[in-house]
C-alpha positions as a Markdown table, in Angstrom:
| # | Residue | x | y | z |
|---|---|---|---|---|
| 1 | Unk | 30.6 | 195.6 | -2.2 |
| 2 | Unk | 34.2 | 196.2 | -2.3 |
| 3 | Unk | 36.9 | 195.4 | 0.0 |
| 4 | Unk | 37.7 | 198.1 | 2.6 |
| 5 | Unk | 41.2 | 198.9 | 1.8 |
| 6 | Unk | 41.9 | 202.2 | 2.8 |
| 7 | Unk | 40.3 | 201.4 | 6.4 |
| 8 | Unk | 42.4 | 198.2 | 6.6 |
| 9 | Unk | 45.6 | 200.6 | 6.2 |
| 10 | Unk | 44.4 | 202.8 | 8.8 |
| 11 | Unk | 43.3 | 200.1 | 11.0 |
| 12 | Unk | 46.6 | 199.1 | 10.7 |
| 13 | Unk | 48.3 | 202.0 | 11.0 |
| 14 | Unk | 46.4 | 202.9 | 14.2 |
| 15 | Unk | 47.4 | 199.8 | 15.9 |
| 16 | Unk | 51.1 | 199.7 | 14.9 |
| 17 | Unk | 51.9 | 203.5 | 16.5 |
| 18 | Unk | 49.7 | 202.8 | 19.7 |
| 19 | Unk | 52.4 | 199.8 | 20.7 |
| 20 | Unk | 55.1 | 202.1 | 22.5 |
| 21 | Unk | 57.6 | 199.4 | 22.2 |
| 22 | Unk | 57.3 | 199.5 | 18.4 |
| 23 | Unk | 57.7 | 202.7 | 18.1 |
| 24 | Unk | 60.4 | 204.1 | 20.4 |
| 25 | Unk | 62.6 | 201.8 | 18.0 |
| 26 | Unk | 61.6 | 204.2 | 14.8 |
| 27 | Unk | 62.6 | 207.4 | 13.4 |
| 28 | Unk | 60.2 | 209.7 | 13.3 |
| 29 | Unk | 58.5 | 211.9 | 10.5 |
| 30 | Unk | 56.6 | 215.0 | 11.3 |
| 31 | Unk | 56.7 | 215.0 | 14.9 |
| 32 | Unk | 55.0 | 211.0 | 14.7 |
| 33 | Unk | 57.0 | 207.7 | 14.4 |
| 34 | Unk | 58.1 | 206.8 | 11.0 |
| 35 | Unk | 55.3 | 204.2 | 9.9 |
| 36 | Unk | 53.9 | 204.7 | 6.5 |
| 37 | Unk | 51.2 | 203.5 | 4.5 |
| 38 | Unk | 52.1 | 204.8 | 1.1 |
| 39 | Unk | 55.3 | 204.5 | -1.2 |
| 40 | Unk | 57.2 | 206.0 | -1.9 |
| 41 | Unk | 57.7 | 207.3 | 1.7 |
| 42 | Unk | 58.4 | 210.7 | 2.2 |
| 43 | Unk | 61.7 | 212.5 | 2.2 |
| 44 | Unk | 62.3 | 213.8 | 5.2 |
| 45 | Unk | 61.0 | 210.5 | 7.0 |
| 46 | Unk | 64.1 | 209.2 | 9.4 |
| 47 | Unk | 64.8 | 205.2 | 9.5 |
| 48 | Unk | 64.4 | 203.1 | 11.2 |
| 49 | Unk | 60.9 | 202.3 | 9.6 |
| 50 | Unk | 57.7 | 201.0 | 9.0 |
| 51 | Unk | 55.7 | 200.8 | 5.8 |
| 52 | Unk | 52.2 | 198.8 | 5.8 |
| 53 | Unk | 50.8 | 198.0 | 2.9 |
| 54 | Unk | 50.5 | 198.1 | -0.5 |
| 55 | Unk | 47.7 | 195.3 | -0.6 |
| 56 | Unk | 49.6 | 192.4 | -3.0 |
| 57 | Unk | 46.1 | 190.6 | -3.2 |
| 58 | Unk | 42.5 | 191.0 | -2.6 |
| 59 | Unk | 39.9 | 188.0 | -2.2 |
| 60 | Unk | 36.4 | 187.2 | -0.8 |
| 61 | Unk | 35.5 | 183.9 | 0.8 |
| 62 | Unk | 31.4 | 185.1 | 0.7 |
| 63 | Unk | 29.2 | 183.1 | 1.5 |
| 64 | Unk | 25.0 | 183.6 | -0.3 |
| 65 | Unk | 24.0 | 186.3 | 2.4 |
| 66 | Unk | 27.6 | 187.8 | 3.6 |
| 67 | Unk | 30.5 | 189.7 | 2.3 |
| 68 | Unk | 33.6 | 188.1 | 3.6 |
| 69 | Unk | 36.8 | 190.0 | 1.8 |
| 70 | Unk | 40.0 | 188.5 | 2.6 |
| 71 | Unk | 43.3 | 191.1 | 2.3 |
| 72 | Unk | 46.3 | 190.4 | 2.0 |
| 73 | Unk | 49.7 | 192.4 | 2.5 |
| 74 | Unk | 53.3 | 193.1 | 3.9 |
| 75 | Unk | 53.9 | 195.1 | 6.8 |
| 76 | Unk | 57.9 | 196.0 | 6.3 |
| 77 | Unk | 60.4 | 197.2 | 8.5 |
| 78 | Unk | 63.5 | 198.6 | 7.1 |
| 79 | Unk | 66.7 | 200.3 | 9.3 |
| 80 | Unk | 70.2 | 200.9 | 8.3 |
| 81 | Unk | 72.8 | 198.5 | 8.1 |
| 82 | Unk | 74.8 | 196.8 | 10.0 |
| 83 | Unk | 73.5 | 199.6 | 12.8 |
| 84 | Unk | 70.0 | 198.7 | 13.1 |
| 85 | Unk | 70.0 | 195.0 | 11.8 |
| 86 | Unk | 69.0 | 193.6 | 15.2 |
| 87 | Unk | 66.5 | 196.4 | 16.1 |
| 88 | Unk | 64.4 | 196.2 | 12.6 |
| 89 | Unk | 64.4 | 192.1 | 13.7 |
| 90 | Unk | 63.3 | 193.2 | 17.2 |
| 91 | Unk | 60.4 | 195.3 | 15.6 |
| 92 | Unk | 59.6 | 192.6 | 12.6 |
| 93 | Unk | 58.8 | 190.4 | 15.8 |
| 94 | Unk | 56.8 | 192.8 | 18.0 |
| 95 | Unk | 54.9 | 193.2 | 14.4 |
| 96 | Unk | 53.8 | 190.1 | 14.2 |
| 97 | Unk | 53.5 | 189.0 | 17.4 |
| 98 | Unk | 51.2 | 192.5 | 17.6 |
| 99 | Unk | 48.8 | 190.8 | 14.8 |
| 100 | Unk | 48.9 | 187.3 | 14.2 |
| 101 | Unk | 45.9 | 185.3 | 15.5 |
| 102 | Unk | 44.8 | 188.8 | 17.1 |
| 103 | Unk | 41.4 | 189.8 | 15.5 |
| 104 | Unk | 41.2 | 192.2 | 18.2 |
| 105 | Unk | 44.1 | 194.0 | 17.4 |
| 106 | Unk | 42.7 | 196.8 | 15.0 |
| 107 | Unk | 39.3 | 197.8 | 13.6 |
| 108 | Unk | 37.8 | 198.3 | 10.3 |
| 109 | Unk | 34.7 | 200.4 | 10.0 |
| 110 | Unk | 31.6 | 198.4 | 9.0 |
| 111 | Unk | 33.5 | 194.6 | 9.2 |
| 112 | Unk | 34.4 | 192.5 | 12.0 |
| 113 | Unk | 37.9 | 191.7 | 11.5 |
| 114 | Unk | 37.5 | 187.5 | 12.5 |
| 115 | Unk | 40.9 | 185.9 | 11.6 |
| 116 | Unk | 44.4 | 187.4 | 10.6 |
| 117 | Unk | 47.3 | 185.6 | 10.3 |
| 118 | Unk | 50.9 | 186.1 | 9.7 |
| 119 | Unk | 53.8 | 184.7 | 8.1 |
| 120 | Unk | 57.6 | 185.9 | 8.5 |
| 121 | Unk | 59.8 | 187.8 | 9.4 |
| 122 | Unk | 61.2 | 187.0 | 6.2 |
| 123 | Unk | 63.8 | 189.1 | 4.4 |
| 124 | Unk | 62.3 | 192.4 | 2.4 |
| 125 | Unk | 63.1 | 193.9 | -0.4 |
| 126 | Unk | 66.1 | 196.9 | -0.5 |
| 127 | Unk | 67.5 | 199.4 | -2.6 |
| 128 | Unk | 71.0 | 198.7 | -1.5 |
| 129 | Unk | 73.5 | 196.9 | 1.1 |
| 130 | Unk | 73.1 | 200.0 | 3.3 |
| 131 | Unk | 69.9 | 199.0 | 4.5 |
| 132 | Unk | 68.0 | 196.4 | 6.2 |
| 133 | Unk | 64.3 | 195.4 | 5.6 |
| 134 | Unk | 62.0 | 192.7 | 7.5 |
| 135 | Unk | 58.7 | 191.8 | 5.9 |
| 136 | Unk | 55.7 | 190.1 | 8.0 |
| 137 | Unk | 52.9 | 189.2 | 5.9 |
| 138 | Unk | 49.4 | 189.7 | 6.9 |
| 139 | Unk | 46.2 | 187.4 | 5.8 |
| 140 | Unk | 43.3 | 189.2 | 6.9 |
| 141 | Unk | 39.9 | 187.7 | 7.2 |
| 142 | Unk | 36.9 | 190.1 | 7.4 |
| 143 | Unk | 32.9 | 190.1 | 7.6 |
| 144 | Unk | 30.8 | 192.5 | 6.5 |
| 145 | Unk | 28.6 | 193.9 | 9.8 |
């Protein structure tokens, strides 16, 4: 059994644009708040930002009868600069506070999401000085249902 990526993304993803005060602080893309769980990110999506994912590492803590996968990845949050340098902190917080120590916070079809914690906001990777990124990592700790 494999871990359940793609659902974790759109878990995720589902969670981040149903928090109102995360996203009326983002662009938008397509009519929808500009949170993204593929890179690169489209063209015509408008920062400020969110990108979720790719998973940087994927492990199990199983035990003889259960699948327990553990993912883990960055949720980042990337504006302008100097503009938007205290709004992408503002939604690097709400981010984490939105996850960490929440199992409840988003679903995964066929696991129990049981523990996810977070680390950060730390500083994210950019292409240049005119933007500004915020990374919150996520340890997530599922069982197989």
């Amino acid at each position: 059994m494999n871990a359940p990526v793609l659902n974790v993304l759109s878990g995720l993803y589902a969670a981040v644009v149903a928090v109102p005060a995360i996203t009326s602080k983002l662009g938008s893309f397509n009519g929808s708040p500009s949170v993204h769980t593929r890179r690169p990110v489209p063209s015509g999506a408008t920062y400020p930002m969110i990108t979720i994912g790719p998973v940087i590492a994927r492990s199990d803590e199983d035990g003889i009868n259960d699948f327990k996968p553990v993912v883990v990845l960055d949720i980042n949050v990337y504006g302008p600069q100097p503009d938007s340098y205290r709004n992408v902190e503002q939604v690097a917080d709400l981010v984490y506070s939105l996850f960490h120590r929440q199992a409840r916070s988003f679903t995964v079809p066929n696991y129990q999401v049981w523990m996810v914690t977070c680390s950060g906001p730390s500083p994210a990777p950019v292409d240049d000085e005119s933007r500004v990124g915020r990374r919150v990592t996520l340890t997530i700790r599922l069982r197989a249902q």
